[in-house]
C-alpha positions in Angstrom: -64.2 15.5 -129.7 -65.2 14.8 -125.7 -61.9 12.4 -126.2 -59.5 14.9 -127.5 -61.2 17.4 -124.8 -60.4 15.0 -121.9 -56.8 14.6 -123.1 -56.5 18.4 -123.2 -57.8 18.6 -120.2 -55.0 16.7 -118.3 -52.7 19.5 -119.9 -54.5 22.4 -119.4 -57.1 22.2 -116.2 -58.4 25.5 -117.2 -60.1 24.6 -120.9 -64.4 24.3 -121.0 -65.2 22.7 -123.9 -68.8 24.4 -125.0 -71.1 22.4 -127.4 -73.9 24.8 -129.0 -76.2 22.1 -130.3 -79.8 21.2 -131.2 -79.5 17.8 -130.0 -78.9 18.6 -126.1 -80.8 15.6 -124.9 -79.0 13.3 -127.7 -75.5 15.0 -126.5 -76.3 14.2 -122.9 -77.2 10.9 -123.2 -73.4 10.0 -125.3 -71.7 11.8 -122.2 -73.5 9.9 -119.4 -73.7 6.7 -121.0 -69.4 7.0 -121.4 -68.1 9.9 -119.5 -67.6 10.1 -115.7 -70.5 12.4 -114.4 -67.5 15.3 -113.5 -67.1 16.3 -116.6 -70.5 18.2 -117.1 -68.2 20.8 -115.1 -65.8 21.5 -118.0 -68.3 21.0 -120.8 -71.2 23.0 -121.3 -73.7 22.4 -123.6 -76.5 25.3 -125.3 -79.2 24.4 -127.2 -79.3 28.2 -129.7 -80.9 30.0 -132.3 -78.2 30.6 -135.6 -78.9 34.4 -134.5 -77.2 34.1 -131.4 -74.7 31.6 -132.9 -71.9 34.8 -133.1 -72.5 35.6 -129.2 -71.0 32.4 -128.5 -68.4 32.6 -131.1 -67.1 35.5 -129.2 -66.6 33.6 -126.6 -64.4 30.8 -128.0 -60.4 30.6 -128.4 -61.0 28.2 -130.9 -63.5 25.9 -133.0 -63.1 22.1 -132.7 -65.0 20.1 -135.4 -64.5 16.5 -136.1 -66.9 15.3 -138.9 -67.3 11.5 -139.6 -65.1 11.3 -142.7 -67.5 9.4 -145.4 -67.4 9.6 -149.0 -70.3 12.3 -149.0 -67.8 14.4 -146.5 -65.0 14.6 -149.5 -66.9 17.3 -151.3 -68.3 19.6 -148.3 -67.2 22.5 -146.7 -68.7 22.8 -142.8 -70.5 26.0 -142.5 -68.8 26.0 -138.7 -65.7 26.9 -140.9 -66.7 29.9 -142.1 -68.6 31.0 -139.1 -65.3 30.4 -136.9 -63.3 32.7 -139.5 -65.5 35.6 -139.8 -65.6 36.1 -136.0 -61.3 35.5 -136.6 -61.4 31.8 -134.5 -59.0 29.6 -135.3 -60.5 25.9 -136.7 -59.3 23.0 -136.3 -60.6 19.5 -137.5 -59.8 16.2 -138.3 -58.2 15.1 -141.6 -59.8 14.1 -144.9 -63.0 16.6 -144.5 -64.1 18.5 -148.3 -61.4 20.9 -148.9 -60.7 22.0 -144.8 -57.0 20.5 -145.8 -56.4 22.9 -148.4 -57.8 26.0 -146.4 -56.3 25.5 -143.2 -52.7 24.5 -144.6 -52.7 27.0 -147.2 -54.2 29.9 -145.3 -52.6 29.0 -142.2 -56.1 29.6 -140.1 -56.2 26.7 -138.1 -55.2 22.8 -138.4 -55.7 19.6 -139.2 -55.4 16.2 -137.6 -55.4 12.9 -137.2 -58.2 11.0 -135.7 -59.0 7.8 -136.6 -56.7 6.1 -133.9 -59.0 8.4 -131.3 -55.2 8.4 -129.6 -53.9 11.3 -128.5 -50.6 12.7 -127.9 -48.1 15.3 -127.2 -47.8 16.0 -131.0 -51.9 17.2 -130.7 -51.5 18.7 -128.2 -48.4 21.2 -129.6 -51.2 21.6 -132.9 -54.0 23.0 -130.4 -51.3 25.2 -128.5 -50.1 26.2 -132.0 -53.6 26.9 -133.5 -54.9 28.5 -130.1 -51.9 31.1 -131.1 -53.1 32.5 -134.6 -54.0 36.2 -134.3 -57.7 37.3 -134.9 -57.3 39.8 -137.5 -55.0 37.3 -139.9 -58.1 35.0 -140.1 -60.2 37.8 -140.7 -58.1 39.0 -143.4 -56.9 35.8 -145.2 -60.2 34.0 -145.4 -62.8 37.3 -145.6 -62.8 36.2 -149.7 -63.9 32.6 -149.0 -66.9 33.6 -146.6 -68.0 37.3 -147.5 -71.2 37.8 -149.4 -70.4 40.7 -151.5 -66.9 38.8 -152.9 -68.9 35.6 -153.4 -71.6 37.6 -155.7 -68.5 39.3 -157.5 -67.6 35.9 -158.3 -70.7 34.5 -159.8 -71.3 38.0 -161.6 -67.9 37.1 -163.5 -68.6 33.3 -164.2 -72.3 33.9 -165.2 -71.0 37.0 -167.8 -68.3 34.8 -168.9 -70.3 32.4 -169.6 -72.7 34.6 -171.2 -70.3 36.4 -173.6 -68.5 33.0 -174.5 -72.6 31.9 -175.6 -72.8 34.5 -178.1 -69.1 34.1 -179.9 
C-alpha cells in the first residue's frame, strides 16, 4: 500500500495516506526500515478504538486495502469493506480477495487491481482518479443490503423458515 501511496504521490502532492492500526510500532518499524524518513509527513498512522473507527472514516476520500491473497483469502469478505460503504467511501483493493471482485464490479463502489508486480502505472493511477470520483450517496444506496443489520436478519428469518417449513413437508 506505502508503494502504491508513493507512486500516487508523485501525481498528486496533496494525498496523506492515514493508517488506523493496532500495530503502530510494527507499522513504524516496515516504514523506517524501507521508506525515506520524509514520508512520515504524508502518512499518518492512529492506533483507535472500533468506536471511533467512523470518525476517521469521515475523514477519508477513499479506502485502500491490499490483503495478502492466500487460499484462506478466497472465501472472506474484509470488514473494512463494509465499514468504507456504510460511511459511502469508495474501496478499492487488490485482485483475487473473497468476493470484493464481484461487489466492486457489479455494484460499481469502488475497484479492483493488480498487485502482484508491486509496479505501478498510469493505468492505476486513472482507477484511483476514477474511484476517488463515485458519489457518496450511490455507495450508500447500492451496498446498504450487503452491510445493514435489519436486511441481513430479514434474510436469515427467510432461510431459517424455509428451511423450517421444507422440514415438516
Amino acid at each position: 500500500m506505502i508503494l502504491f501511496f508513493l507512486y500516487l504521490q508523485k501525481k498528486n502532492k496533496n494525498l496523506i495516506f492515514i493508517f488506523v492500526t493496532h500495530q503502530v510500532n510494527d507499522l513504524k518499524k516496515i516504514i523506517n526500515n524501507n521508506f525515506e524518513k520524509k514520508i512520515f509527513k504524508k502518512i499518518k498512522i492512529f492506533k483507535s478504538d472500533r468506536n471511533k473507527i467512523p470518525m476517521f472514516l469521515s475523514s477519508f476520500d477513499l479506502m485502500i486495502s491490499f490483503i495478502k491473497n492466500t487460499f484462506s483469502r478466497k472465501a472472506m469478505s474484509p470488514t473494512k469493506m463494509f465499514e468504507a460503504f456504510a460511511m459511502g467511501i469508495p474501496f478499492l483493493c487488490n485482485k483475487g480477495i473473497g468476493d470484493v471482485d464481484l461487489i466492486l464490479n457489479k455494484h460499481k463502489v469502488g475497484i479492483t487491481i493488480d498487485i502482484k508486480k508491486k509496479i505501478f502505472s498510469k493505468k492505476h493511477l486513472e482507477l484511483f482518479n476514477n474511484c476517488k470520483k463515485i458519489k457518496s450517496n450511490l455507495i450508500i444506496k447500492k451496498t446498504k443490503p450487503f452491510y445493514d443489520i435489519s436486511f441481513a436478519r430479514e434474510r436469515y428469518n427467510y432461510i431459517y423458515n424455509f428451511l423450517e417449513n421444507d422440514q415438516e413437508q
